[in-house]
C-alpha positions as CSV (number, residue, x, y, z in Angstrom):
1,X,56.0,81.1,128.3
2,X,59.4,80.8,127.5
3,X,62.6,83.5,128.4
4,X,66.4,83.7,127.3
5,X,68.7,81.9,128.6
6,X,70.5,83.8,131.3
7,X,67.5,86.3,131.0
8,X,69.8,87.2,128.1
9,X,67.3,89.1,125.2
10,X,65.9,86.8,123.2
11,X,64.7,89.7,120.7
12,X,67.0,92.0,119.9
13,X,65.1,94.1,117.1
14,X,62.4,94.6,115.4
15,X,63.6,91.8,113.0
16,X,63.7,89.4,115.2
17,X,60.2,90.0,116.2
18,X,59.2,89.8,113.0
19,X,60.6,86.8,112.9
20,X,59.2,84.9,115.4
21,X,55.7,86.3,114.4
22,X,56.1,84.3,111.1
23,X,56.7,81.0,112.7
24,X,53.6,81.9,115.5
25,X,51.5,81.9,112.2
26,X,52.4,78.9,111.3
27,X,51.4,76.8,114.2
28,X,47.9,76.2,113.5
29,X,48.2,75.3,109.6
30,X,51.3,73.3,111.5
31,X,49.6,71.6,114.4
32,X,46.3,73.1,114.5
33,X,46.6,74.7,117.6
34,X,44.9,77.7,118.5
35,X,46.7,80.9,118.9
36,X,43.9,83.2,121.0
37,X,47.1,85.4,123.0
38,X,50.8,86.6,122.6
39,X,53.3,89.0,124.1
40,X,56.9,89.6,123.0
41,X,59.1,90.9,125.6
42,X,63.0,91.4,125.6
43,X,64.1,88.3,126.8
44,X,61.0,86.6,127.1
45,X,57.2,85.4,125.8
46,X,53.7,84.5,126.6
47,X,51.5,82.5,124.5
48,X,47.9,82.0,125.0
49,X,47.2,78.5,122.7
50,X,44.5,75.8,122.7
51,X,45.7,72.9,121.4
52,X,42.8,70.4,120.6
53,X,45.4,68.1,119.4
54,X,47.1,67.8,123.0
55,X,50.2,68.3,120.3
56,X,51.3,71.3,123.0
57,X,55.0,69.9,123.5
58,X,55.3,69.4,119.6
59,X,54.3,72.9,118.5
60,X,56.2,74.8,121.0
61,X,59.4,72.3,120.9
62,X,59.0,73.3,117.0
63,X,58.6,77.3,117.3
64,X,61.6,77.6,119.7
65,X,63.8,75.4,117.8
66,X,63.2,77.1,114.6
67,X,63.7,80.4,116.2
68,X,67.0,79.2,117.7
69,X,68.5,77.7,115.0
70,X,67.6,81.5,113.2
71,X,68.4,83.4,116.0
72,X,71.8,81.6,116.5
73,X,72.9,81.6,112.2
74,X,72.0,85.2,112.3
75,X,74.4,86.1,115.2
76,X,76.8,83.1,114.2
77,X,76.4,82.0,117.5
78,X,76.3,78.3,118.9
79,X,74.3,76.8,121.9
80,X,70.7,76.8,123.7
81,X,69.0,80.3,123.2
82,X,66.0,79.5,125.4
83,X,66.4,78.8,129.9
84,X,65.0,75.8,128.9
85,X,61.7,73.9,128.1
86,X,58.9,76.5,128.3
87,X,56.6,76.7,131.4
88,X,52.9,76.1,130.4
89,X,49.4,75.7,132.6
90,X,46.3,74.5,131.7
91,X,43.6,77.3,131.9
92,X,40.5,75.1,131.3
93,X,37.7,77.5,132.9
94,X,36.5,80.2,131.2
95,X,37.4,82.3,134.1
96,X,40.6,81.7,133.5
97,X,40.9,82.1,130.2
98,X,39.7,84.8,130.2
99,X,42.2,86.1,133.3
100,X,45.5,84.2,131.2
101,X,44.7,86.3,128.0
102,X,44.7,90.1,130.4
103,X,48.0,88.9,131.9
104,X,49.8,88.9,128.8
105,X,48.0,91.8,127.4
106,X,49.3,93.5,130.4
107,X,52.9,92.4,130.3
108,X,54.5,95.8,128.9
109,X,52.8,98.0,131.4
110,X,53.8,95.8,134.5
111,X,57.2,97.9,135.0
112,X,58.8,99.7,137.9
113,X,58.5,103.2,135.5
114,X,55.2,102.6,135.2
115,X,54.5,101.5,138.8
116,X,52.9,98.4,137.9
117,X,56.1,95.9,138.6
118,X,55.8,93.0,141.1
119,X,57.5,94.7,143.8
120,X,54.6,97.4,143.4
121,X,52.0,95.3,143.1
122,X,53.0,93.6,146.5
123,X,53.1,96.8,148.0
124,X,50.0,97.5,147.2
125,X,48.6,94.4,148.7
126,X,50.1,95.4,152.3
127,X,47.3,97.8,154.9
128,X,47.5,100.8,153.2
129,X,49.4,100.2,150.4
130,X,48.1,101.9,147.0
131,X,48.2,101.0,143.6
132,X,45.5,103.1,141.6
133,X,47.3,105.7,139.8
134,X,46.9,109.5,139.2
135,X,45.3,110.5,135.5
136,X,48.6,111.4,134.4
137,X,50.1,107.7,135.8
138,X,47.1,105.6,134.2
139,X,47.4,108.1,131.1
140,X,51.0,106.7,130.4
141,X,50.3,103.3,131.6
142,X,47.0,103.4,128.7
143,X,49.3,104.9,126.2
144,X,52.2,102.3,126.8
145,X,49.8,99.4,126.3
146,X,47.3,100.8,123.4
147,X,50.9,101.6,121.6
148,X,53.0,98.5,122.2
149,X,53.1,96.7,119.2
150,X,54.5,93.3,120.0
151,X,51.2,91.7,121.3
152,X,47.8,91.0,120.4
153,X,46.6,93.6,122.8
154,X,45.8,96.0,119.7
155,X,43.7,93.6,118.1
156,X,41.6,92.6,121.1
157,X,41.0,96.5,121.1
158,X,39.8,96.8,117.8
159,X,42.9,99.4,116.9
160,X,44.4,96.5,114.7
161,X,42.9,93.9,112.5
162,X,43.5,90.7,113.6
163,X,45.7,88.2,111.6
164,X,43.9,85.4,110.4
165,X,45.7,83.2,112.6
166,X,44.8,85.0,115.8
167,X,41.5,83.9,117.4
168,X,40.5,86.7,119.1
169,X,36.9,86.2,119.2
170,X,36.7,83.4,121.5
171,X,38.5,84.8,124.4
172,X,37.2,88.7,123.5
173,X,33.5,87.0,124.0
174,X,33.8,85.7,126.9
175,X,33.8,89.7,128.2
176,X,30.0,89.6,127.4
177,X,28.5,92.0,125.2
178,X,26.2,90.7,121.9
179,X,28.6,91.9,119.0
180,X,31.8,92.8,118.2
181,X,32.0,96.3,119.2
182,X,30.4,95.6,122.8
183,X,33.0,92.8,122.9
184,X,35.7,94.9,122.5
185,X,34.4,98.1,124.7
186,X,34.1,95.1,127.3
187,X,37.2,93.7,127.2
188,X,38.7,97.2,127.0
189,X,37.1,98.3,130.7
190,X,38.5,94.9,131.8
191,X,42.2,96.2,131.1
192,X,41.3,99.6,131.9
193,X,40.4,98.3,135.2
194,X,43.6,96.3,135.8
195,X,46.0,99.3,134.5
196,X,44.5,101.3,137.4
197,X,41.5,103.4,136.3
């Protein structure tokens, strides 16, 4: 993951987005690494990548740069765009990879208005705190995530198709289920469960 510098917004429309997306899907013709996750938030993102190259450094060093150098002709702007190098950890259980690719599915629902933020999530952790939501509060947090169209979320959840470049198999399987349609009612329950059903 990587966020602005400053916590400054790193994407500023829909453009820039789009932008970034096209260099993602160049990293594995690039390095062949493998993209399985993403999220784009305002000022920051989450990649989910397996790099059987151990080229990690090289492909992210070379995504961020060329999204800098972009992002800084386009607003004829000079300087570091990024806090700094990005913050990575290796997830090599399939637990975990499995856990690493619902985080950042679940990145635009974990906000205050939604009730999901940090601070709530603590909370909720405390005796009788409470984090399961009414219908109409798990309703909005379902509709926020199935809509939100800056991560791979969608195509995990069948309501997409996946680029090429996205791997979504390998994680999606490890849900259980023979098939893809079990894979994806599978991993669909799984973030159902986290949002709060």
């Amino acid at each position: 993951m990587n966020r602005g510098l400053e916590r400054r917004a790193i994407f500023e429309d829909n453009r820039h987005r789009q932008r970034w997306l096209g260099l993602l899907a160049e990293l594995p013709g690039r390095f062949g690494v493998v993209v399985h996750a993403w999220v784009l938030m305002g000022y920051h993102y989450h990649l989910q990548i397996e790099t059987p190259e151990a080229n990690l450094s090289r492909a992210v060093q070379w995504l961020n740069v060329s999204y800098a150098v972009w992002f800084n002709r386009r607003h004829d702007r000079a300087g570091p765009l990024f806090q700094g190098r990005f913050k990575a950890e290796i997830t090599d259980t399939e637990q975990w990879v499995a856990e690493v690719s619902r985080y950042i599915h679940l990145n635009p629902v974990r906000v205050r208005s939604l009730g999901l933020d940090k601070a709530a999530v603590a909370r909720s952790r405390a005796p009788g705190g409470r984090l399961v939501p009414d219908r109409e509060e798990f309703a909005a947090r379902w509709k926020r995530l199935t809509e939100y169209r800056w991560n791979s979320c969608r195509a995990y959840l069948g309501l997409e198709e996946a680029p090429d470049w996205l791997a979504v198999d390998a994680v999606r399987s490890r849900f259980g289920g023979r098939g893809r349609t079990n894979q994806i009612r599978n991993y669909r329950l799984a973030l159902r469960e986290l949002v709060g059903e």
